[in-house]
C-alpha positions in Angstrom: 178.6 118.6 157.3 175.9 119.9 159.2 172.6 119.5 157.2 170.3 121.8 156.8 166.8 122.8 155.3 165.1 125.8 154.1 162.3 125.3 156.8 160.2 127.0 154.2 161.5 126.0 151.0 158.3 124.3 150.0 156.2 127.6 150.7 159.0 129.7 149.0 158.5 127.5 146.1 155.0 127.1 145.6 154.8 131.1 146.5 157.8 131.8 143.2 155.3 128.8 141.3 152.2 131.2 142.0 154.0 134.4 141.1 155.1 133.2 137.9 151.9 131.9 136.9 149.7 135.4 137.8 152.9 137.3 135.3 152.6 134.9 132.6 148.7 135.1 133.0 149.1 139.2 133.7 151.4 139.2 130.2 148.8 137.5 128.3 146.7 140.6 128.8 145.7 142.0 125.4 147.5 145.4 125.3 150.2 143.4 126.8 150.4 141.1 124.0 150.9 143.8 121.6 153.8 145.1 123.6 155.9 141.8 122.6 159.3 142.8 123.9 157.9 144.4 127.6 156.0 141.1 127.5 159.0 138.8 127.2 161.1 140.9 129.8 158.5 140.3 132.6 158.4 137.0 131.8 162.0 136.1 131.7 162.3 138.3 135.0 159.7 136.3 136.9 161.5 133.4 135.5 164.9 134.2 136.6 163.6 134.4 140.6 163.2 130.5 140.6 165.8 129.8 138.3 168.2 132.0 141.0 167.3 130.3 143.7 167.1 126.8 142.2 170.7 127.4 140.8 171.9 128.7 144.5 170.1 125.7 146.1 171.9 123.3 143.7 174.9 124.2 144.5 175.7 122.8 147.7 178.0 125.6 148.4 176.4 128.3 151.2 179.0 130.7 149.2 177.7 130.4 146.1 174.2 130.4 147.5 174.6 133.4 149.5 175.7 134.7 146.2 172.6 133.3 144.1 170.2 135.2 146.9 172.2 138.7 146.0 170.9 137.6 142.1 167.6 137.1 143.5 167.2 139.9 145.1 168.5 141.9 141.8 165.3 140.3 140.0 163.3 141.7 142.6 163.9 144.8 142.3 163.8 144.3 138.6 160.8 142.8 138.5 158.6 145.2 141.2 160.2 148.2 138.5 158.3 146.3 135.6 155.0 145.4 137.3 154.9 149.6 138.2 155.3 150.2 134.8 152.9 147.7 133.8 150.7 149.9 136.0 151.5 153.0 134.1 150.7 151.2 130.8 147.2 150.6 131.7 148.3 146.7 131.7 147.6 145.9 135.4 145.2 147.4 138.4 146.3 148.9 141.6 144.8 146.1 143.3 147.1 143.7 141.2 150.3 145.5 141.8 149.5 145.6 145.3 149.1 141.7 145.6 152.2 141.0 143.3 154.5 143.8 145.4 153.0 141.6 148.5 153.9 138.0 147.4 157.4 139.4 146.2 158.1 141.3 150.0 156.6 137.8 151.5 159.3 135.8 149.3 162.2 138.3 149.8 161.7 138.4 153.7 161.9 134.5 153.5 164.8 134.6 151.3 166.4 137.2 153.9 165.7 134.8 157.1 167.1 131.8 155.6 170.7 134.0 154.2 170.4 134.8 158.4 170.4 131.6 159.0 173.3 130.9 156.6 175.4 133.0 158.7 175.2 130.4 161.3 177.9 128.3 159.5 179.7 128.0 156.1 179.6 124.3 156.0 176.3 122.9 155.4 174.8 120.5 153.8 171.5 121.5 151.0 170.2 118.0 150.4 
């Protein structure tokens, strides 16, 4: 096997380590607290990012982890539709919203290079 690293895995990671900890602060916001089930549901979707892409990683299959960065990508989406709403609710600024739509297109794009990458040749090794 030909091994290979995510030549930014340690900046993807710290970047999904950052972005969980601004929506856990940004759902400790107290109108947001009140809204107990909206609260959770951002949570668990900033959650599911890294646990995505730690699951795909862990795999050791670049099948399976091609198909872990299509689940990734589904948070995403998920995730960028709740933080608009969390605009509309009054529970985060335009200047937040910006910042997290920004660190979630940074870690998409680096997500996206490194699936390129995986193109390169089914049998690699994740170590």
């Amino acid at each position: 096997m030909q091994p290979y690293k995510f030549q930014h895995q340690e900046e993807f990671s710290d970047a999904l380590k950052d972005l969980i900890v601004q929506i856990y602060k940004l759902s400790k916001n107290n109108n947001l607290k009140k809204d107990r089930c909206f609260q959770e549901e951002l949570r668990r979707s900033a959650l599911s990012f890294m646990v995505n892409i730690t699951s795909g990683r862990e795999s050791m299959s670049s099948a399976q982890f091609k198909d872990c960065i299509t689940q990734v990508k589904a948070s995403a989406v998920k995730l960028r539709a709740q933080l608009l709403i969390s605009r509309e609710f009054g529970y985060l600024s335009e200047g937040d919203l910006i910042d997290f739509k920004d660190k979630i297109h940074r870690a998409m794009a680096s997500l996206e290079d490194f699936k390129k990458n995986l193109a390169l040749s089914d049998d690699m090794d994740f170590t």
